[in-house]
N, C-alpha and C positions, 0 to 999 in steps of 0.2 A: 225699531231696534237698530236696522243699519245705521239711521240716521245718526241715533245717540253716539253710536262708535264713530261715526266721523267727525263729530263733535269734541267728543272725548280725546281723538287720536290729535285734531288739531291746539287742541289745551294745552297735549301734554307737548307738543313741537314749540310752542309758544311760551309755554313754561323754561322749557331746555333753553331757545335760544335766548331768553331773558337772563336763563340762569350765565349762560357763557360769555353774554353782555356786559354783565352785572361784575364776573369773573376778570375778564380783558380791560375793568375799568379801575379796579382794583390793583392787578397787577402793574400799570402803568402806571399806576399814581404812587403805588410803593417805590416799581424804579425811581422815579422823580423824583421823590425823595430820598431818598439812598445816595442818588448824584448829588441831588441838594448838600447833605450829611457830609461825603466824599469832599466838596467842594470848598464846605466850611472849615471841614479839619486840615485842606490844606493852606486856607488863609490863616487859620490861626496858628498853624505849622509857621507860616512866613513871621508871624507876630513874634513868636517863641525863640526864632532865630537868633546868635549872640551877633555884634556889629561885627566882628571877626568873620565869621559865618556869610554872612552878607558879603564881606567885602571878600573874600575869597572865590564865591559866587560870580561876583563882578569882574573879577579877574577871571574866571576861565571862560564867561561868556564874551570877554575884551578877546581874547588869546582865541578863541572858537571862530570872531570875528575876520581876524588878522588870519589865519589860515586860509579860511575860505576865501580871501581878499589875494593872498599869495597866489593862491591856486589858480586862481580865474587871473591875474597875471601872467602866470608862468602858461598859462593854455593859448592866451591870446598872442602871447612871444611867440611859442607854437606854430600857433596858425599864421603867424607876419614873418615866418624863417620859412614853413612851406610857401608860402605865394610868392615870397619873394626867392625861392629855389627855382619855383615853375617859370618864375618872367625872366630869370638868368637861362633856363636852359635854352626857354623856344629862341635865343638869337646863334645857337650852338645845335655841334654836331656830337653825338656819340657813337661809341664804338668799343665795344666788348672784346674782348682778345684774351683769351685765359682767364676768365673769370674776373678781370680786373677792367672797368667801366672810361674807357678816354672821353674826356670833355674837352672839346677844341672848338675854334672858330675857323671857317672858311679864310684862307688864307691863300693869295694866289700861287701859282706855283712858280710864277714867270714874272718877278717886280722887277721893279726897276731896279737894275744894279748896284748891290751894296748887300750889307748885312742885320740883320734883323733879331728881333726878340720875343716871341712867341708863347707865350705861358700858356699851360694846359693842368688839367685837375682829372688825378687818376682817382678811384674809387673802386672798393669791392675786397682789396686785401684788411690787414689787420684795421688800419684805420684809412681814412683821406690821404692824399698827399700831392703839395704843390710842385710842378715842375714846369721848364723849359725849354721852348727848339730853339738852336743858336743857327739861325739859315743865312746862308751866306749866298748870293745866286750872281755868276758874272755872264757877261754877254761879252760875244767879240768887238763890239762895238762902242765898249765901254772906253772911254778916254782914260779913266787910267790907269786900265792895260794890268789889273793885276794879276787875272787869270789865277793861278793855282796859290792860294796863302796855306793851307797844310796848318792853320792856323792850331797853335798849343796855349794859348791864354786869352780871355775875355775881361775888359775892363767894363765894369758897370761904375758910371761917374752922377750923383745926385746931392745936392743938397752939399755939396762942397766938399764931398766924401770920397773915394775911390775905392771897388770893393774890386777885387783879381781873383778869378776865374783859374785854376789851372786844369788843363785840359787834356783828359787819356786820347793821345793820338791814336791809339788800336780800336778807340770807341770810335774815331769819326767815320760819318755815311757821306760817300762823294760818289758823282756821277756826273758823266757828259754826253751831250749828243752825241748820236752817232756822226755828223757831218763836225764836230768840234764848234760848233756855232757858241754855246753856251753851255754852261758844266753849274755843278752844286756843290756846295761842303755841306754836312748838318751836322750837330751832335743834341741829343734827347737826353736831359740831365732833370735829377732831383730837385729841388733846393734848398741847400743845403741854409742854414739860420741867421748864414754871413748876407747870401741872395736874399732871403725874406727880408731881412731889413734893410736890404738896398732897394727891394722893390715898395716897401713902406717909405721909404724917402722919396722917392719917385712919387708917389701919391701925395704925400705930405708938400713937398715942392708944387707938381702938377709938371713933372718934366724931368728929363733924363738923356743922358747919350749912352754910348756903349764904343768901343772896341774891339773887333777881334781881329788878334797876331800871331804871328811866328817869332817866336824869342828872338831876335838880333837880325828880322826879314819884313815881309812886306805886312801890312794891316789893312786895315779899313774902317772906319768910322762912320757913325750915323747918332742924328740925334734924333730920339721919341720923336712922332706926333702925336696930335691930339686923341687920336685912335686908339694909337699904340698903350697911349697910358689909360684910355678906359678900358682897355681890354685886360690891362693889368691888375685894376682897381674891381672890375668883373668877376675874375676869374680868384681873385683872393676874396672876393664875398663869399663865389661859392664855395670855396676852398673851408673856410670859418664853418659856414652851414653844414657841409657833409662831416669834418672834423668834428662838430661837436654832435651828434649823431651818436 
């Protein structure tokens, strides 16, 4: 009698799982067709189509394309505006001062006698913005003996053009040794849309002089070097990059 029921109980396990089998093969083969069915009525959905229809169709898969073609444009400008931010900065110094970011280059403090032009790129306020140090550095031993110009206008000369500087005397920073060996003028200015395109001439040319004077007194003149004007061509790259930001 036991035996029979282990008999019996195994029947009915092998019935079940035949039954579940039997189940699981139906049911997938229903899906299958179903997808089939689905699959059909949407080719014959594309057959039903008017040429109108179609071609509308072609147009926003065109327009779908050209997007996603923009985008992956405008990402890769993205990422060629950062890298080329990070390779301008490492030849630069920065320096935060009230929330507002100075981007400079090392510049000596002690050149050789004469006057200079110095472009630097502030960031952090409303937007970018380009400016200028006008440094002016004499030494006593300078032959020609300007010493103090007190200077109130700068001439930026490029490309056959002349752009004038006038200059708030209460703005200039001047200092001298203590022994009167050698002394500074500076003045730290905006620039203003006349300077931008005189420093765009400068680039366009690859060259530049400058002056700076005392109305009806003494000056001094210096023409760009090769430096001078990559540093200008630089510092307006990054000027563009952080401005459009």
């Amino acid at each position: 009698m036991k035996k029979t029921s282990i008999i019996i109980g195994a029947v009915i396990v092998y019935i079940i799982i035949m039954a579940a089998g039997i189940g699981a093969y139906f049911y997938f083969d229903q899906q299958q067709k179903l997808h089939q069915e689905q699959l059909q009525a949407q080719l014959q959905q594309q057959k039903e189509k008017t040429p109108e229809e179609l071609q509308r169709e072609a147009e926003k898969a065109k327009e779908e394309e050209l997007r996603r073609q923009a985008e992956e444009q405008e990402r890769q400008k993205r990422e060629q505006r950062r890298k080329k931010e990070r390779e301008l900065k490492e030849a630069m110094k920065e320096e935060t001062i009230n929330g507002i970011t100075y981007y400079k280059y090392n510049w000596p403090k002690k050149p050789e006698p004469g006057v200079y032009l110095r472009p630097f790129v502030m960031a952090g306020g409303v937007k970018a913005a380009m400016a200028y140090e006008i440094y002016y550095f004499y030494h006593i031993n300078d032959p020609l003996q300007t010493a103090w110009i007190n200077g109130d206008f700068l001439d930026i000369m490029a490309g056959g053009e002349t752009t004038t500087v006038p200059l708030d005397y209460t703005r200039i920073n001047k200092h001298m040794a203590s022994d009167a060996e050698w002394l500074i003028e500076s003045y730290s200015l905006t620039a203003a849309p006349n300077v931008m395109a005189a420093f765009k001439r400068i680039l366009a040319t690859g060259g530049g002089s400058i002056v700076y004077y005392h109305s009806g007194g003494k000056s001094r003149h210096h023409d760009l070097s090769a430096t001078e004007v990559k540093r200008i061509r630089e510092m307006m790259e990054l000027y563009e990059i952080l401005a459009a930001e």
